[in-house]
C-alpha positions as CSV (number, residue, x, y, z in Angstrom):
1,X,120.1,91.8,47.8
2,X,121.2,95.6,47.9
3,X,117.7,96.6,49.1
4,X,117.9,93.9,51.9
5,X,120.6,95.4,52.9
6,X,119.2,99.0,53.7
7,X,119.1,100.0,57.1
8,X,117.4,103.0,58.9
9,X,119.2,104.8,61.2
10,X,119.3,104.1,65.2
11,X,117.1,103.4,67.4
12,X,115.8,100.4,65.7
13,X,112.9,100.0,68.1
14,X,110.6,102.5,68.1
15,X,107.6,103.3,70.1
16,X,104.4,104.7,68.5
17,X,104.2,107.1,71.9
18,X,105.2,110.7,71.7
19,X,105.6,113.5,73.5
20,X,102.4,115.1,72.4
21,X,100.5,111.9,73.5
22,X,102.4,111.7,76.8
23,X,101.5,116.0,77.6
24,X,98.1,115.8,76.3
25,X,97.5,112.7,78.8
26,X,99.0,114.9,81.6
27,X,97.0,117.7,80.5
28,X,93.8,115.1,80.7
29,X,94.6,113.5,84.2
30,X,94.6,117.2,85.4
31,X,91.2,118.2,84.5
32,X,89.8,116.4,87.6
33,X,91.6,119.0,90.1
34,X,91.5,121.6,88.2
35,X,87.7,121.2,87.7
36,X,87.3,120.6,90.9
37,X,89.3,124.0,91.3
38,X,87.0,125.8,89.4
39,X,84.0,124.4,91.5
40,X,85.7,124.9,94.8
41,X,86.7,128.8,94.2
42,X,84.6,130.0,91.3
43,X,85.2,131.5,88.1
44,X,88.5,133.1,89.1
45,X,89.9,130.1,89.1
46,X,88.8,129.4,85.7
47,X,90.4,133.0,84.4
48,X,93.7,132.2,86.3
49,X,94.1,129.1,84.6
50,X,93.6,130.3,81.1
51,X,95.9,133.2,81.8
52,X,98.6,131.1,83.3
53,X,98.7,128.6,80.4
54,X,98.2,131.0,77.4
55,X,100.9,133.2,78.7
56,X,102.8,130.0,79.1
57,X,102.1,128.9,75.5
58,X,102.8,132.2,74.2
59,X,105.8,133.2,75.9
60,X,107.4,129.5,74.6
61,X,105.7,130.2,70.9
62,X,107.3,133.9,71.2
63,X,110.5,133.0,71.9
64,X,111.0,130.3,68.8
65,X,109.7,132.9,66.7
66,X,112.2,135.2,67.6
67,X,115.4,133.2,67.7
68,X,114.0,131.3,64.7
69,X,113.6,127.9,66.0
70,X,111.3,125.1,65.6
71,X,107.8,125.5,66.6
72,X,106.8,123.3,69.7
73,X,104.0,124.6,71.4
74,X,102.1,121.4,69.5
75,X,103.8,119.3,71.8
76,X,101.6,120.7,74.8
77,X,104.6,120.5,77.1
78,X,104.1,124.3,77.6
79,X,100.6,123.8,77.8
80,X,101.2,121.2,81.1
81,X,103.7,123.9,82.5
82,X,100.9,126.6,82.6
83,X,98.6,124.3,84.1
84,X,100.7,122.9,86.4
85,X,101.3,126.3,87.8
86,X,97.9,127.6,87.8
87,X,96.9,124.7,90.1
88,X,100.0,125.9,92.5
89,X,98.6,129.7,92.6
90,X,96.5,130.7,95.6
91,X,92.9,131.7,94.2
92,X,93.1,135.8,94.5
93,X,96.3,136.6,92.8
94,X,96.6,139.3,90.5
95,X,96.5,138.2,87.0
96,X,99.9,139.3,86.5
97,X,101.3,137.2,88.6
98,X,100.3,134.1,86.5
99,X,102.1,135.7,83.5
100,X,105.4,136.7,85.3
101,X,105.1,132.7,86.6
102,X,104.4,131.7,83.1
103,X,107.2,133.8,81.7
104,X,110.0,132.4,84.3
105,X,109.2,129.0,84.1
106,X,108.9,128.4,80.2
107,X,112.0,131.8,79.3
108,X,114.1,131.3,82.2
109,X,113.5,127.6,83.2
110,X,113.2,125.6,80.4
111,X,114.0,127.6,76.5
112,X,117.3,129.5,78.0
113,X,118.5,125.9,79.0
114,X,117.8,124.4,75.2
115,X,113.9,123.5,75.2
116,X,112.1,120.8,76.5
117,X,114.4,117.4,77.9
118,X,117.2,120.0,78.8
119,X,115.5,121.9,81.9
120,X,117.5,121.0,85.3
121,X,114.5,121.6,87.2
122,X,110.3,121.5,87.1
123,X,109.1,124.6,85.1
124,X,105.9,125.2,87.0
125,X,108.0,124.4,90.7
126,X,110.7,126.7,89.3
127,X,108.6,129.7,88.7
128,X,106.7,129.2,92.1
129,X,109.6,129.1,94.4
130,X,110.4,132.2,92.1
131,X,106.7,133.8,92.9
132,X,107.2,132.5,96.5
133,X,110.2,134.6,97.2
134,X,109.8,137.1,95.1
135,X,106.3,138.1,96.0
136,X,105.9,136.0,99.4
137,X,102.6,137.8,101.1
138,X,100.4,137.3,97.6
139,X,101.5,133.7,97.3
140,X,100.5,132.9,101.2
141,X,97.3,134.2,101.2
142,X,94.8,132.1,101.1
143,X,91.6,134.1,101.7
144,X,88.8,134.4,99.3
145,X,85.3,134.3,98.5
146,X,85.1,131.0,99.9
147,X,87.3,130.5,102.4
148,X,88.7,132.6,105.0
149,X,91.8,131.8,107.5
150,X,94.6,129.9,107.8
151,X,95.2,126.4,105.3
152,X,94.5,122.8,107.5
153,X,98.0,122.1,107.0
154,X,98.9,125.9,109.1
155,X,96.4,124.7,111.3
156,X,97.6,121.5,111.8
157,X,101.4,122.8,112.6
158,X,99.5,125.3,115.3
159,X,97.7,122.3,117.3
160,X,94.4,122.9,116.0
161,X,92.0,120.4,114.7
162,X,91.2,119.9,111.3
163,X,88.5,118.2,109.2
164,X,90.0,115.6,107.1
165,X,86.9,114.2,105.3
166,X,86.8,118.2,103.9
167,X,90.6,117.9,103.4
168,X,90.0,114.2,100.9
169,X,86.9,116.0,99.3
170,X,88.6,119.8,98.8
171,X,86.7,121.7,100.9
172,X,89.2,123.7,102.2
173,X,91.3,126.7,101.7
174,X,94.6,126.4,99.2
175,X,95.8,126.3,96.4
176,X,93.5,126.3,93.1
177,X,94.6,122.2,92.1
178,X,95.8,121.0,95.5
179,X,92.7,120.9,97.9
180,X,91.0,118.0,96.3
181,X,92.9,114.8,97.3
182,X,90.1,112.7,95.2
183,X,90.5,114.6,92.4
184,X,94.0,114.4,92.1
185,X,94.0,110.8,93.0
186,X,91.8,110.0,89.8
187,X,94.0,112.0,87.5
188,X,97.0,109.9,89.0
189,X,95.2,107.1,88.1
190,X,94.8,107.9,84.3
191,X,98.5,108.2,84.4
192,X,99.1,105.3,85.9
193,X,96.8,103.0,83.9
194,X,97.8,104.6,80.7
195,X,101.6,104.1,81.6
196,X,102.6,107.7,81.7
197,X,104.0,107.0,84.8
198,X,104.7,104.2,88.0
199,X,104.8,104.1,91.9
200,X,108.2,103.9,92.1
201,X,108.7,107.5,92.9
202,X,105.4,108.7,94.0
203,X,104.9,105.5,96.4
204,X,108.9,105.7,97.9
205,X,107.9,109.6,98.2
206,X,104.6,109.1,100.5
207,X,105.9,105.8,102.3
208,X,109.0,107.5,103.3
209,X,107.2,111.1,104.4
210,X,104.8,109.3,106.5
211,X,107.8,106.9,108.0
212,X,109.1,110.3,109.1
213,X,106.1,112.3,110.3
214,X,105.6,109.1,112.4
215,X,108.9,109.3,113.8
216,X,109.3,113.1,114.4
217,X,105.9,114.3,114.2
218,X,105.4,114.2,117.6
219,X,102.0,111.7,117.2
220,X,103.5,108.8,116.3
221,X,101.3,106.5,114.3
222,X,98.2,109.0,114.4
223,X,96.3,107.7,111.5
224,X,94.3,111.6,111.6
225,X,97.8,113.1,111.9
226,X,99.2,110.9,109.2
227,X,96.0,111.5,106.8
228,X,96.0,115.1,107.3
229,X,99.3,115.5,106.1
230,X,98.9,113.1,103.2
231,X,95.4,115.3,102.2
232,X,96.8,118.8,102.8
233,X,99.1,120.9,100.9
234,X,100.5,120.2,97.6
235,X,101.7,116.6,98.9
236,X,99.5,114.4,96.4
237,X,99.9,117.1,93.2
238,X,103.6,117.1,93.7
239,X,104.0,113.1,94.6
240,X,102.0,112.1,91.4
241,X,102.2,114.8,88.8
242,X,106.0,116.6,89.5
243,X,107.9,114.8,90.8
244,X,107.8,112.1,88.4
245,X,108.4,114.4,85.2
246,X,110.5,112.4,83.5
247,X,113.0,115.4,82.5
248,X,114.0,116.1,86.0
249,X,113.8,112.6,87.7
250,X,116.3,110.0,87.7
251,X,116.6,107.5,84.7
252,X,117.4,104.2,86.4
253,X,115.1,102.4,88.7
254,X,117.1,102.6,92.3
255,X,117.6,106.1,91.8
256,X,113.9,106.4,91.3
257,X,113.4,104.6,94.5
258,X,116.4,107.5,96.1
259,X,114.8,110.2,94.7
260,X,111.3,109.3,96.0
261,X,112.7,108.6,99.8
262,X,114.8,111.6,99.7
263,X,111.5,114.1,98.7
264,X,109.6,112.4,101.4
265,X,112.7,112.7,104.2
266,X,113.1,116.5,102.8
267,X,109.3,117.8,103.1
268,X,109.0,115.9,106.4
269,X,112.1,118.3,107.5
270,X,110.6,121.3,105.6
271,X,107.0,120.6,107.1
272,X,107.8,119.1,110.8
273,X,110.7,121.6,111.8
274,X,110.3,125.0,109.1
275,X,108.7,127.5,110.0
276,X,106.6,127.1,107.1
277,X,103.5,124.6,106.7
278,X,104.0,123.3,103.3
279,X,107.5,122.3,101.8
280,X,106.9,119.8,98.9
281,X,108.0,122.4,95.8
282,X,111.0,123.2,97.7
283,X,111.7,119.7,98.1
284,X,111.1,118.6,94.9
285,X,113.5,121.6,93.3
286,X,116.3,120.6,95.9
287,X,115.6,116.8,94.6
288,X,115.9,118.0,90.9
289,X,119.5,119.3,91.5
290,X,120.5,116.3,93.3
291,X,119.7,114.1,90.3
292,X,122.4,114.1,88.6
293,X,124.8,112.7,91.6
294,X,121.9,110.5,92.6
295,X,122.2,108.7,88.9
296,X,125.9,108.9,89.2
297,X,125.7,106.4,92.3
298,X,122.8,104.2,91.3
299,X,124.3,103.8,87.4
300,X,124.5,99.8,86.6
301,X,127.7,98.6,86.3
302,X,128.1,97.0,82.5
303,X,129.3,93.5,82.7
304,X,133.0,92.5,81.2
305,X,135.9,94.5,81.6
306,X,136.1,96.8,84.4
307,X,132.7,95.8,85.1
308,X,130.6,93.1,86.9
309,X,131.1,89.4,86.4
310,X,128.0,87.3,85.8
């Protein structure tokens, strides 16, 4: 009888899914854009991306060692970070710039607020809204071996036509990760099918930005206008593969769906009337701070006392 009564500490119901699993998955529904990356811009792209993740990996390793803490870089959290930011770095940067990135986004951003789960906001957005204003003219230019000129989505703002069966392909200037709209599409789809992650957010995020391009875009329901927003810029990357990190995004399900509308409502604002073409990592860091009040007012009420009645 004594041995039936032996309990294992809470929770009770476990799931065989860890973090590792859940990174490592990220870190495989990536390889399509940043593959297509490498293609698109050459080798450079390649040497960013390994600089930008080992410093991330390192800097993270680093720190534990110092301050004598548990080793975590197994989890590949820092791994996704340093990816994540590599596919949100213009082709021609300097090295360095990948390492100070790196360096912010796992040391300021996510160890100096306890580690992974206690982060208020996306590493890899963190550091390049950090890059962004820190070191603007390096993080805007766009020119390389490739490509030359302004991004579709500058072009677009200025009234001239763009191609948008090169903008769903990636044939375009950008961002290392964010050109390819197919690419990134098929990596959301590995999340999706191996339930990393659901619409809720990423499909209240597009629904909602294209709802508000329509109404103060100035073309109303263009379906070019429409698609060349939805293809260019870090739109798809941010809607399927940031935005839904399940650190910074709400916990219950009609905050999800809050979140999701108030990204699209804010990169509509940031892309239709900023003087900027892009807007989706400001957006997403300015929805990051607002989760907290946006779980406050979508928070189920528990039934009984001071509570709902069924």
């Amino acid at each position: 009888m004594s041995d039936l009564m032996k309990v294992s500490s809470n929770p009770h119901v476990r799931s065989r899914t860890s973090t590792g699993s859940i990174m490592l998955t990220v870190v495989i529904a990536l390889l399509p854009a940043a593959g297509f990356g490498i293609y698109n811009f050459g080798m450079r792209a390649l040497v960013t991306i390994l600089i930008t993740v080992a410093s991330a990996v390192l800097t993270e390793l680093l720190f534990e060692i110092i301050c004598k803490k548990k080793i975590t870089i197994g989890d590949f959290s820092a791994v996704v970070t340093g990816l994540l930011l590599a596919l949100n770095l213009p082709v021609n940067v300097p090295w360095w710039i990948g390492v100070v990135g790196s360096v912010f986004a796992i040391l300021v951003v996510k160890m100096l607020f306890g580690g992974l789960g206690q982060n208020f906001m996306n590493p890899a957005l963190g550091a390049r809204c950090f890059l962004l204003i820190s070191f603007t003219s390096i993080m805007t230019n766009f020119d390389c071996d490739a490509y030359t000129g302004a991004t579709p989505l500058a072009n677009l703002k200025n009234g001239v036509d763009v191609n948008i069966m090169d903008m769903v392909i990636g044939r375009t200037a950008g961002t290392i990760g964010e050109t390819s709209m197919i690419a990134i599409v098929i990596g959301a789809c590995i999340l999706i099918l191996m339930g990393v992650i659901d619409l809720r957010i990423p499909g209240s995020y597009i629904v909602s930005f294209v709802i508000f391009i329509s109404i103060f875009g100035g073309h109303g329901l263009d379906g070019a206008y429409i698609s060349a927003h939805l293809a260019g810029g870090g739109l798809m990357l941010g809607a399927f593969f940031m935005a839904t990190d399940y650190v910074t995004r709400p916990i219950t399900k009609n905050g999800q769906y809050l979140f999701g509308i108030l990204l699209g409502i804010l990169t509509g604002i940031f892309r239709i009337f900023g003087p900027s073409a892009e807007g989706v990592s400001y957006a997403i860091i300015i929805g990051n701070l607002l989760v907290p009040l946006i779980e406050k007012i979508t928070l189920p009420k528990a039934f009984g006392k001071g509570g709902e009645k069924a």
